[in-house]
C-alpha positions in Angstrom: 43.2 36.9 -56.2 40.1 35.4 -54.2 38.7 37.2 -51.4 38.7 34.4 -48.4 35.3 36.0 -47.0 31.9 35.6 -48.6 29.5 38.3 -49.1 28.5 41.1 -47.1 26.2 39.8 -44.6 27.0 36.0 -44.6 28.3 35.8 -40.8 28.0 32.5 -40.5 31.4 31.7 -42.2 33.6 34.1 -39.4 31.3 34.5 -36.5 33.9 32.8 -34.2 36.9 35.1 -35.5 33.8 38.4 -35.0 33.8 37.1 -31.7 37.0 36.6 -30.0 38.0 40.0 -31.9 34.7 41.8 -30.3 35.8 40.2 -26.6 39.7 41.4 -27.3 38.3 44.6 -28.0 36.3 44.7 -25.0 38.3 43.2 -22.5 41.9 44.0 -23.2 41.6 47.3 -25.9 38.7 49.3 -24.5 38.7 51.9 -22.1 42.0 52.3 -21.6 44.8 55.2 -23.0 46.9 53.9 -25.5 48.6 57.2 -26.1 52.2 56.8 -23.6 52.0 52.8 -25.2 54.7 52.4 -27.6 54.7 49.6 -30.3 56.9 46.9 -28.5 55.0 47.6 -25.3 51.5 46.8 -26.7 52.5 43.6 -28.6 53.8 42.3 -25.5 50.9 43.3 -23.1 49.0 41.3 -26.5 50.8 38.6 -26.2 50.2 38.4 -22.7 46.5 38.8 -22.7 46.6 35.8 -26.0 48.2 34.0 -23.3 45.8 34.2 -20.4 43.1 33.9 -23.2 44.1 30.3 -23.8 45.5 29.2 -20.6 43.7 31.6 -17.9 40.9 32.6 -18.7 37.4 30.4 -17.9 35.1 29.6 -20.5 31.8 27.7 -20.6 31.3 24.3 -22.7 28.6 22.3 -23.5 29.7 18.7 -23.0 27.0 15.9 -22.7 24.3 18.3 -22.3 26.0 19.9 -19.3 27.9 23.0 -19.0 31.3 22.5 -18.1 34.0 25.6 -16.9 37.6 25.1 -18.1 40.0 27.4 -20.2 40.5 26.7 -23.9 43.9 25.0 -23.2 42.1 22.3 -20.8 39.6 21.6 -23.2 41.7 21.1 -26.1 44.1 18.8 -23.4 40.7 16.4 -22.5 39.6 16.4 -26.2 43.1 15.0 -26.8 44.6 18.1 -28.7 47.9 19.3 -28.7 48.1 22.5 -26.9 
């Protein structure tokens, strides 16, 4: 078996996944009580949050050395990409 990471401090290879799993934590897990939440109820409040993360949520792209605002699912649309 092959570990799919490289070694410790070699970021460069996962610093996207780091990142959206550092904003989930901040913007959906974070400061909230989890205790009364039972398992069903927190994977769908997930899946709702991965789906206003795609769709609904704003992001900034550089595009022809401007800064454009659009969602991850209208960027994927204008670079021609299934969504």
């Amino acid at each position: 078996m092959v570990r799919s990471m490289s070694r410790k401090d070699r970021c460069a290879d996962n610093a996207r996944a780091e990142g959206f799993f550092g904003t989930l934590k901040e913007e959906f897990y974070n400061g909230r009580d989890w205790s009364q939440v039972g398992f069903d109820e927190f994977r769908g409040m997930l899946d709702c949050y991965l789906e206003w993360y795609v769709h609904g949520r704003l992001k900034a792209f550089r595009e022809g050395g401007r800064t454009v605002y659009d969602t991850i699912a209208g960027r994927r649309r204008r670079l021609g990409y299934q969504v």
